[in-house]
C-alpha positions as CSV (number, residue, x, y, z in Angstrom):
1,X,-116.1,32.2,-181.7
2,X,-117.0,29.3,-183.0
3,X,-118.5,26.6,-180.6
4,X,-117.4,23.1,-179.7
5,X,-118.8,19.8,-180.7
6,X,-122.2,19.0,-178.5
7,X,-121.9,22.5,-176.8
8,X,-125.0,25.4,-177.7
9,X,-124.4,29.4,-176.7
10,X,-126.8,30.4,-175.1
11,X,-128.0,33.8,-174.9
12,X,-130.4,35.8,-173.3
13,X,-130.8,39.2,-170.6
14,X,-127.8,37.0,-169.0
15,X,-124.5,37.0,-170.3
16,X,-123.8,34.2,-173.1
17,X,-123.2,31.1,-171.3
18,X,-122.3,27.4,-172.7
19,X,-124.9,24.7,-171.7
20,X,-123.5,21.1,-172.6
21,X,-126.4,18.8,-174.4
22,X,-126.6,15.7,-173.2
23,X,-128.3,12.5,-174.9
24,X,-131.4,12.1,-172.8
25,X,-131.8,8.3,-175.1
26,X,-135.3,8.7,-175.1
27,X,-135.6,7.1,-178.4
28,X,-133.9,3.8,-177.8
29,X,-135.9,4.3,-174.4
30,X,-139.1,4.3,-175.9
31,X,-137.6,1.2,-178.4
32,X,-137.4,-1.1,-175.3
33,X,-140.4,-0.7,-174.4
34,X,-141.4,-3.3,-177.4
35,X,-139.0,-5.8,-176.1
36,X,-139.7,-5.7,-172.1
37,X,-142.1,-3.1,-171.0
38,X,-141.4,-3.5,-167.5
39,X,-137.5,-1.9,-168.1
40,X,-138.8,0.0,-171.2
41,X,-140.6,2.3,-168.5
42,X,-138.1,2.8,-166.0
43,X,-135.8,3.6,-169.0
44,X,-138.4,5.9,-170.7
45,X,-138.7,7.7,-166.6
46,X,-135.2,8.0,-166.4
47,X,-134.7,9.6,-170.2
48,X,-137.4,12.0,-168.8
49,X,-135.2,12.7,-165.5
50,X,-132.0,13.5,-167.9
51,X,-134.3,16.0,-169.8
52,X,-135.8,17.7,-166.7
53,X,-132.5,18.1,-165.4
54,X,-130.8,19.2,-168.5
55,X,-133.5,22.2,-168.6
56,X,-132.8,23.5,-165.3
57,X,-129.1,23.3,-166.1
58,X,-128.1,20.5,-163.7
59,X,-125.1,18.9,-165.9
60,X,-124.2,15.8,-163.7
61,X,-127.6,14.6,-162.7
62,X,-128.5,14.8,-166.9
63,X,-125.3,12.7,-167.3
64,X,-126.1,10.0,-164.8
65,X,-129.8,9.7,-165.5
66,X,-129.0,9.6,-169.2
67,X,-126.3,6.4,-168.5
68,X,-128.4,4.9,-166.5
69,X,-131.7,5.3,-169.4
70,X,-129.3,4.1,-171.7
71,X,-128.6,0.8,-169.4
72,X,-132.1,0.0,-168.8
73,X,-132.9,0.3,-172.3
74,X,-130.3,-2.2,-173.3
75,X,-131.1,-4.5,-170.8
76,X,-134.3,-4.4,-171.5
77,X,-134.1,-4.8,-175.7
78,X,-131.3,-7.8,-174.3
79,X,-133.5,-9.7,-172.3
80,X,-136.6,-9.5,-174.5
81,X,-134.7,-10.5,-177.2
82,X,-133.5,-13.5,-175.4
83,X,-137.4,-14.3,-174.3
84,X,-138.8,-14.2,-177.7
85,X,-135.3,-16.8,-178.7
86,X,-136.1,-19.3,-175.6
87,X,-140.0,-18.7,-176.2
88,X,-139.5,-19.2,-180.1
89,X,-136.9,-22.9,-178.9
90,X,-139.5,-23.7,-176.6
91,X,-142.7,-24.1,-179.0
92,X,-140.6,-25.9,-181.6
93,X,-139.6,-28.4,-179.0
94,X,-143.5,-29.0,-177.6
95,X,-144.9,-29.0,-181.1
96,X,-141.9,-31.9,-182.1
97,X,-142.9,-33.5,-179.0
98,X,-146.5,-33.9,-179.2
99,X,-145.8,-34.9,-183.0
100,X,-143.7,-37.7,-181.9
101,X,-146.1,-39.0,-179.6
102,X,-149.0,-38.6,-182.1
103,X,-146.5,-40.8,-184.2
104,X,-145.8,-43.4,-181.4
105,X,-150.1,-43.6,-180.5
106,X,-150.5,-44.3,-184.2
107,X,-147.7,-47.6,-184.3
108,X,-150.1,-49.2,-181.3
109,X,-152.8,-49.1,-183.8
């Protein structure tokens, strides 16, 4: 017998059983957590949610807490990439401003 693709036998003083692994994304979870910490922690709580559940064998709620980890984690790797941008737009525009009006102060000279 040769198992599926992302399924482990099991065995034990219980018949063999098939468990489905699920991707708990704790990795990409703790990733996010450089970009916005706020999500990053919600996502790294929910990655921990998919594990707890997968351990006591409760496939579903290891499914959705996983998807949502996942979700979180991309949101928040989205948005802090998209702070640092408008951050990163922003100084360049207050430093070219404040040289321009150092350059207009010095024509009144």
């Amino acid at each position: 017998m040769v198992p599926a693709p992302n399924v482990s036998v099991v065995s034990g003083p219980f018949p063999s059983q098939t468990v489905q692994w699920v991707d708990d994304n704790l990795t990409i979870s703790i990733v996010s957590l450089f970009f916005c910490c706020l999500l990053g922690i919600f996502a790294v709580l929910k990655s921990s949610e998919a594990k707890d559940a997968q351990q006591r064998g409760d496939y579903n709620t290891a499914v959705t807490s996983a998807r949502k980890a996942k979700k979180l984690a991309v949101s928040a790797i989205v948005i802090g990439i998209i702070l640092a941008v408008v951050g990163f737009v922003g100084g360049v525009v207050v430093r070219l401003a404040l040289y321009a009006s150092l350059q207009n102060d010095d024509d009144y000279d």
